[in-house]
N, C-alpha and C positions, 0 to 999 in steps of 0.2 A: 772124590775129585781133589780134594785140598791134600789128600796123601799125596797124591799125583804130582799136582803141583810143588808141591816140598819137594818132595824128589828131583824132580825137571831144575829147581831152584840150587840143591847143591852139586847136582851136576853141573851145570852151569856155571858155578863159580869156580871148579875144581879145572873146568875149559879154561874159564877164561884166566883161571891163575896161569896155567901152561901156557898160554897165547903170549902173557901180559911177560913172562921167564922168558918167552922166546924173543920178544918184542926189544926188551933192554938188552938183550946179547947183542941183537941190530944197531944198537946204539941209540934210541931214540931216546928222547930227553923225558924225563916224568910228568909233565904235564902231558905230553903227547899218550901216556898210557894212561891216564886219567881220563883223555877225552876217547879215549876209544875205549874204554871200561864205561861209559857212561852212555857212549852210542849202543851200546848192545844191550844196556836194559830200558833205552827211549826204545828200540826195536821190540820189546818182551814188552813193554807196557802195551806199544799200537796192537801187539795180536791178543793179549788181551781184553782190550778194551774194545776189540772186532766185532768180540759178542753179545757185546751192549746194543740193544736197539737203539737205533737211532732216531731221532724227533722226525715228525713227518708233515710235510708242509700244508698248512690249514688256508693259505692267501699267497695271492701272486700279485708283484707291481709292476711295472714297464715304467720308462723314461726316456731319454733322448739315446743314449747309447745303455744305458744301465737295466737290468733286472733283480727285485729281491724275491724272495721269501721268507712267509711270516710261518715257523716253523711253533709245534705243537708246545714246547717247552717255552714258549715266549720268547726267544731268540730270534733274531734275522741273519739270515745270509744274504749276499749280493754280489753277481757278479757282472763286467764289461767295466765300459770309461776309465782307465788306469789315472785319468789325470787326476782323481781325489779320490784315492783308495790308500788302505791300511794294509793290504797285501800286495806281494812284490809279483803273486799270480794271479789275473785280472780275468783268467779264462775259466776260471772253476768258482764257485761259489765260495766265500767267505765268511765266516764269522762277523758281526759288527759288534764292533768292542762297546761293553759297558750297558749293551742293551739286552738285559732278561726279565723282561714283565710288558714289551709290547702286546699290542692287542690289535693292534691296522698297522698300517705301512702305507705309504706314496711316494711315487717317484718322478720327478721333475727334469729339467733338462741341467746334468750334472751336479746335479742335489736329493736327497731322501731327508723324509719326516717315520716319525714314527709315533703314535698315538699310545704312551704308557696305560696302564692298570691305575694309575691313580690317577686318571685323566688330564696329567700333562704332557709335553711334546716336543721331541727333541728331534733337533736335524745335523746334517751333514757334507760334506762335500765344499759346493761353490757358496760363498760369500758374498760376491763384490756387489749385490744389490741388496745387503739383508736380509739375504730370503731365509738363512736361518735363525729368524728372529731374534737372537739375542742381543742386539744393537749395534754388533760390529759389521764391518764389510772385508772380513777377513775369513781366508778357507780355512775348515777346519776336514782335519779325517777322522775326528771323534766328534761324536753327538756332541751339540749342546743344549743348555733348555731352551726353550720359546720362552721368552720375558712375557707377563701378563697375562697366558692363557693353563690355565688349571679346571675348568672345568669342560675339556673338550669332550665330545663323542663321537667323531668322525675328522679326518679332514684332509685333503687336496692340495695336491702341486703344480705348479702350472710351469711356465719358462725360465721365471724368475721372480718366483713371488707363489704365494703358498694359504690356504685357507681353514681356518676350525669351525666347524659347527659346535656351539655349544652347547648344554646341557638345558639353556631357556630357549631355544631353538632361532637364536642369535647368530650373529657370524662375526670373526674378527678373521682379518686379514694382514699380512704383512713382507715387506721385501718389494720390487719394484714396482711402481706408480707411473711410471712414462705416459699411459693411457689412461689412466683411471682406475682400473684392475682391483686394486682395494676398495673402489667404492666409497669413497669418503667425501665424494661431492667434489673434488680438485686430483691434480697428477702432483700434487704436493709430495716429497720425500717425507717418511716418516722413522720414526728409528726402531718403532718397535709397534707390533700387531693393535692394530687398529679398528676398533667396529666398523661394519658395512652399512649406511646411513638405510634406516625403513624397512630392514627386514627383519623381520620376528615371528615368523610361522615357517621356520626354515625345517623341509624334510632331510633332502642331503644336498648336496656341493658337489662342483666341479670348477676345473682351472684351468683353462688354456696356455696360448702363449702370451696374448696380451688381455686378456680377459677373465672374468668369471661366473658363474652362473648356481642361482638358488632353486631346488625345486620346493616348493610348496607346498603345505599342508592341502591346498585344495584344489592341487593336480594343474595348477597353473608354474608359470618357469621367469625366472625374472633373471636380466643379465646385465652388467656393468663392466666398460673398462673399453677395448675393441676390438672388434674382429669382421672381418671384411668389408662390408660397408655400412658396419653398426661403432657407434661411439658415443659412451658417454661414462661423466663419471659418478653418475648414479645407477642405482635399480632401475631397469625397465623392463615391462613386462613383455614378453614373447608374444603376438599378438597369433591366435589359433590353438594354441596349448593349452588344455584346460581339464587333459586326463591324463596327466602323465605317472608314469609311477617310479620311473629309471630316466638316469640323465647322464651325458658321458661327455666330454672332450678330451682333445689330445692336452698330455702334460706336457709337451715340448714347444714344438715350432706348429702346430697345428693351426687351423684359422675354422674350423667350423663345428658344429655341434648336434649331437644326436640322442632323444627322446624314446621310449618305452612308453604306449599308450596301455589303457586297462585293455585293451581286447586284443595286448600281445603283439601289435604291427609295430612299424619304425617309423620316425620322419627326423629329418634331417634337414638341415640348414646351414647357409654358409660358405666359403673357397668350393669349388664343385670343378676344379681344371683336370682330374684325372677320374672322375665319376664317384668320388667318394658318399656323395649323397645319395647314391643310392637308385635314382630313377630313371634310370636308362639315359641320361644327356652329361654333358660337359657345360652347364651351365649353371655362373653362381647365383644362390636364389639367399633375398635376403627376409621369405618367408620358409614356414616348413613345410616338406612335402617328402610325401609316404614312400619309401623305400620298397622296391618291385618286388613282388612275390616273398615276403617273411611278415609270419603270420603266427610263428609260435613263439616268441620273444625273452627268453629271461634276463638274460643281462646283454650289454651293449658297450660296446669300448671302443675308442676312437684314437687313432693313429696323426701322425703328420698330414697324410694324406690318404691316409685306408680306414676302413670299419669295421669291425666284424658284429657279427652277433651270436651269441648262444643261445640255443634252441631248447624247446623242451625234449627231445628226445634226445639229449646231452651234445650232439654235434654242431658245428661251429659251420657258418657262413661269414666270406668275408668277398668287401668290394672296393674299388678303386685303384691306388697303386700299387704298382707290381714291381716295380724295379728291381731288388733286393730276393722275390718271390715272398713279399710277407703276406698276401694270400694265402698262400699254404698250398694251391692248387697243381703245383710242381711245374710251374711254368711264370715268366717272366711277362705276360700280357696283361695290362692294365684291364681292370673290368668296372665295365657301370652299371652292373646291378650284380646281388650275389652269386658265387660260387663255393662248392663247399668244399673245406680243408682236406686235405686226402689224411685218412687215418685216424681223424678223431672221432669217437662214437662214445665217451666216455667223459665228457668233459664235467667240471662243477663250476669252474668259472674261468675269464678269459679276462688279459690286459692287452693293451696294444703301446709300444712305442709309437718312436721314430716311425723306424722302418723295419719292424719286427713286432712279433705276436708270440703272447704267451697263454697256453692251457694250462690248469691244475685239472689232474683227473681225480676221477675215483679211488681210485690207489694211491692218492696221493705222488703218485708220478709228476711231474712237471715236464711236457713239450712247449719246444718254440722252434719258432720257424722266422725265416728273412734274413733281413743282415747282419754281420756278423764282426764288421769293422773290427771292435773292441772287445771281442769273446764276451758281447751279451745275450748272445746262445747258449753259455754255460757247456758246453761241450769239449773246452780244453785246444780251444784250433778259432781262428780269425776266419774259417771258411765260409761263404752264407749258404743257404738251405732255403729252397723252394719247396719243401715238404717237411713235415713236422720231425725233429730231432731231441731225445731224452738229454734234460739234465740230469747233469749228475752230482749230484747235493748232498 
């Protein structure tokens, strides 16, 4: 093979001396034959480097308009929302500069965090409320650190404002406070990540639009900040939750919140105007109640106003709005209890935006379905999909 290639190599240059003879007889100036002696071996490098495997995605995140993936080499791609991106093509997944040793990802409404191997945490995108912790209110389209958090191991994006679980199963929060959302006892501003007042047996996190929420070591759920007719700016505890094992909100504009109990069902709480809750009504409940007919439960992700859930038999149900089709069910009709995605049977986990939904399969494939505003379909086209559509990454 390397004979081969030698050969292919002085042929090549024996071309492109002829080209580059014929090129100045045109009369082009020498830089002009430089840049085209130089496009022809960026062209030899890309078919080369074709045969490289390429990393394959281990984690999927959703956002207001955005999606990433948490790729096998520790890299992330990301693509939709052009207005705080590093690339000038917002339809196809991206590279994020600077970051090779992530380990999670979250994605917020026109912001990403990313959870390093040395357990610190860097974000990106929107500023103007701190939410990527480093004390300015200024966008950035490269990561920066998170000021004060170094020992994370999980953590959550909400609308504007952002969450780490830490490694004493602590939580520090930071970015905006309007509600309470940090949990600091006040909607006080703060310039940089902040402990969450009382909790300390923290499983995992989640973060709304104005809110956030702890689950607990002892299957109990505690939430602060606000969301539909809950407010405060402390911990308070979920009153009925007491076996949870999975906990979800939406990262964006969302207003309500959805639980994983030990025996696999769902319950849901919270905005209920388009049936996202799950129980067959259009009404907001500011307790939880068990989502109709889903009973095999492994993960759960929660939309602006949709839900889905992943099942044990790897297929995805999902319910509430449809507008966009982020259902998945190849139709535009709002649903109040689940229906199931056409096409996935393969799934390992599931994010939900806005108003879009993303699978990671078994193949490490990645489908998403809905809208499509800002090519965060990753499909290369602003078009939206009412049925599941491959990125291409």
């Amino acid at each position: 093979m390397n004979g081969v290639r030698s050969t292919h190599g002085f042929l090549s240059v024996i071309v492109i001396g002829l080209l580059i003879s014929s090129i100045i007889s045109c009369g082009l100036t020498e830089e002009a034959v430089i840049e085209y002696q130089t496009d022809q071996y960026t062209d030899q490098d890309t078919v080369t480097n074709a045969s490289s495997p390429r990393p394959k995605a281990t984690a999927i995140a959703t956002g207001s308009a955005d999606s990433c993936a948490l790729l096998d080499d520790k890299s992330v791609k990301c693509w939709g929302s052009s207005s705080y991106s590093w690339s000038n093509n917002n339809l196809y997944p991206s590279p994020v500069p600077e970051i090779t040793t992530a380990t999670a990802i979250a994605v917020g409404s026109y912001f990403s965090c990313a959870l390093l191997d040395d357990k610190s945490v860097k974000c990106w995108g929107a500023g103007g409320s701190r939410q990527l912790g480093n004390g300015s209110t200024g966008d950035s389209v490269t990561p920066v650190t998170v000021s004060g958090v170094s020992t994370a191991k999980a953590i959550a994006t909400g609308g504007s404002h952002a969450c780490a679980l830490l490694d004493n199963s602590s939580v520090k929060c930071w970015g905006n406070n309007g509600s309470g959302q940090l949990g600091i006892g006040s909607n006080d501003r703060t310039r940089f990540a902040s402990n969450v007042l009382g909790v300390t047996s923290t499983n995992a996190i989640t973060t709304g639009s104005s809110h956030s929420c702890a689950l607990l070591d002892n299957g109990s759920v505690q939430c602060w900040g606000s969301m539909d007719n809950f407010y405060s700016h402390t911990p308070n505890t979920i009153s009925g939750i007491t076996t949870a094992t999975a906990i979800a909100t939406s990262s964006s504009w969302g207003s309500h919140t959805c639980v994983i109990l030990t025996d696999n069902t769902v319950q849901c709480w919270g905005r209920n105007d388009y049936g996202q809750l799950g129980d067959g009504s259009i009404l907001d409940r500011t307790s939880p109640v068990t989502v109709t007919g889903i009973t095999t439960t492994i993960a759960i992700a929660a939309g602006d106003s949709h839900t889905c859930a992943l099942l044990t038999d790897s297929t995805v149900q999902c319910w509430g709005r449809n507008n966009y089709g982020q259902l998945g069910d190849g139709s535009n009709t709002d649903r109040e209890t689940p229906v199931g995605v056409t096409g996935i049977s393969t799934a390992t986990a599931i994010s939900a935006g806005s108003s879009h939904t993303c699978a990671l399969l078994a193949d490490s494939k990645i489908k998403c379905w809905g809208a499509n505003f800002s090519g965060q379909l990753g499909i290369g086209s602003q078009e939206h999909s009412a049925t599941p559509v491959t990125v291409t990454y």
